[in-house]
N, C-alpha and C positions, 0 to 999 in steps of 0.2 A: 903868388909864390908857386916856382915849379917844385917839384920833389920827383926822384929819380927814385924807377923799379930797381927792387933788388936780382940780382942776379943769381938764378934758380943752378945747381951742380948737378950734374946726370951723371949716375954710375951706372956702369958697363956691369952686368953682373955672366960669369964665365960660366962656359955651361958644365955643366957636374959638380959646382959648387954649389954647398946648400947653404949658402947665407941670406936665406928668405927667413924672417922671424915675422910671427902673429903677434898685431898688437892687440892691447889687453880692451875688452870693449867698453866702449864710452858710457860714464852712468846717464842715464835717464828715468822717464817714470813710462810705466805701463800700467795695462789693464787689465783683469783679471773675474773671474766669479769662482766662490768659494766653494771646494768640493765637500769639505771638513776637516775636522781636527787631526792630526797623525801627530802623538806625540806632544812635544814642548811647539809643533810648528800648525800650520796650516796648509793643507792641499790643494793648490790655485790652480783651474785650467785657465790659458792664456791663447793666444793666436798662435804661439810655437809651439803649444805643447804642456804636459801639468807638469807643476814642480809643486816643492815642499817650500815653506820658505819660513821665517819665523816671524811675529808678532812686535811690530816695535812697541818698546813698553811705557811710549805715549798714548797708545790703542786701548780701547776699553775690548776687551775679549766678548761680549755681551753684544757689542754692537754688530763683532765678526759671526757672529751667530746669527743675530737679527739678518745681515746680510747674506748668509745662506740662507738662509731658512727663504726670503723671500726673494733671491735668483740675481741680489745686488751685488754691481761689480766693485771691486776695492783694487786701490791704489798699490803698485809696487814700486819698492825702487829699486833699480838696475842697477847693480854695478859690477865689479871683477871679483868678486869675493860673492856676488851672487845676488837672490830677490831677498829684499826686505819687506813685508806686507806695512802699509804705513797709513792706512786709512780706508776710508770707505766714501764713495762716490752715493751723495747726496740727490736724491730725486724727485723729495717730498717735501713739502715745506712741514719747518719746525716749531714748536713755541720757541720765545725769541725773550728773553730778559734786556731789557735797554738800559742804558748808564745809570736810569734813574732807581733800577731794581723795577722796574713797573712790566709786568704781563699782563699783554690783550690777545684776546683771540674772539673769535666766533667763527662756532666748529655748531655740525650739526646735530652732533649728541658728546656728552661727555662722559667716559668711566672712568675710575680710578679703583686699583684696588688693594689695598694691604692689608699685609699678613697678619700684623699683632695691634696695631692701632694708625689713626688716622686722626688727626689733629687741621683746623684752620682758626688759626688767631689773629686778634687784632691786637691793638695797645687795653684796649679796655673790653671785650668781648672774647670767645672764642666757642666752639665746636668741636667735640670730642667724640671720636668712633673706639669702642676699646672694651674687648673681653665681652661682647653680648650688647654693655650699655652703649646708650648716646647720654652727652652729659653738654648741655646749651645753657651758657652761661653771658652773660651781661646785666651792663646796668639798669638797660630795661630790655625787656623780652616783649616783641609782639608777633601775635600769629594774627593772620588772617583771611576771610573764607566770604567768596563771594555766595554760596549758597550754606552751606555748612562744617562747622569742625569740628570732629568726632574723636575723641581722647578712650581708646580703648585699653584697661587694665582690671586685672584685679582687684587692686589696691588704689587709691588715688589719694595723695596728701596735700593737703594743700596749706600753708604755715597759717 
């Protein structure tokens, strides 16, 4: 099957007339690294130059900080009305949750730390961080010590 070009019109533009219009620029995405906060917005230097731009409120603000703070570039989108900041450029791998709810990893230390309490539960066990105490609870509890295990207190009760 043939198919025929369209045929392209040329206009003649007269000289000392000004009907040259600017068209509005095309959206896209760019790159960026965070200078900091101004405002309700963010301060991004780019390859043209810094601008302000604001936070889409998909974005966790935390994560925009994580990414200044350690020199990560974050996503903008471009368009006629200007930059939108829409995320942050991933360069480390992350814990990863799979369909099944199940998390694996092997890291070679782990911390965690919070403010007012720390909990890890099972269906029938669990592990309590909170206000000073630890509170280890199951149906059965074992510890154990290839050379020894040493229970330092005060007080010791034992039911």
């Amino acid at each position: 099957m043939r198919t025929r070009a369209k045929t392209a019109t040329l206009r003649v533009l007269e000289p000392g007339r000004a009907s040259v219009t600017r068209p509005e620029a095309a959206p896209g995405v760019g790159l960026g690294t965070v200078l900091g906060r101004e405002g309700a917005g963010w301060r991004v230097r780019t390859a043209a130059g810094d601008l302000l731009a604001p936070l889409d409120p998909s974005v966790d603000p935390l994560l925009v900080e994580e990414a200044r703070a350690s020199g990560g570039r974050v996503l903008l989108e471009l368009g006629s009305a200007g930059a939108v900041l829409v995320g942050v450029v991933q360069t480390s791998r992350a814990l990863r949750i799979d369909r099944n709810g199940v998390v694996e990893a092997e890291v070679e230390r782990f911390s965690l730390q919070a403010r007012s309490e720390a909990v890890l539960k099972t269906v029938s066990a669990f592990l309590q961080l909170k206000a000073g105490e630890v509170e280890l609870r199951g149906i059965r509890t074992l510890v154990r010590a290839r050379e020894m295990a040493k229970v330092l207190a005060r007080i010791i009760s034992l039911n």
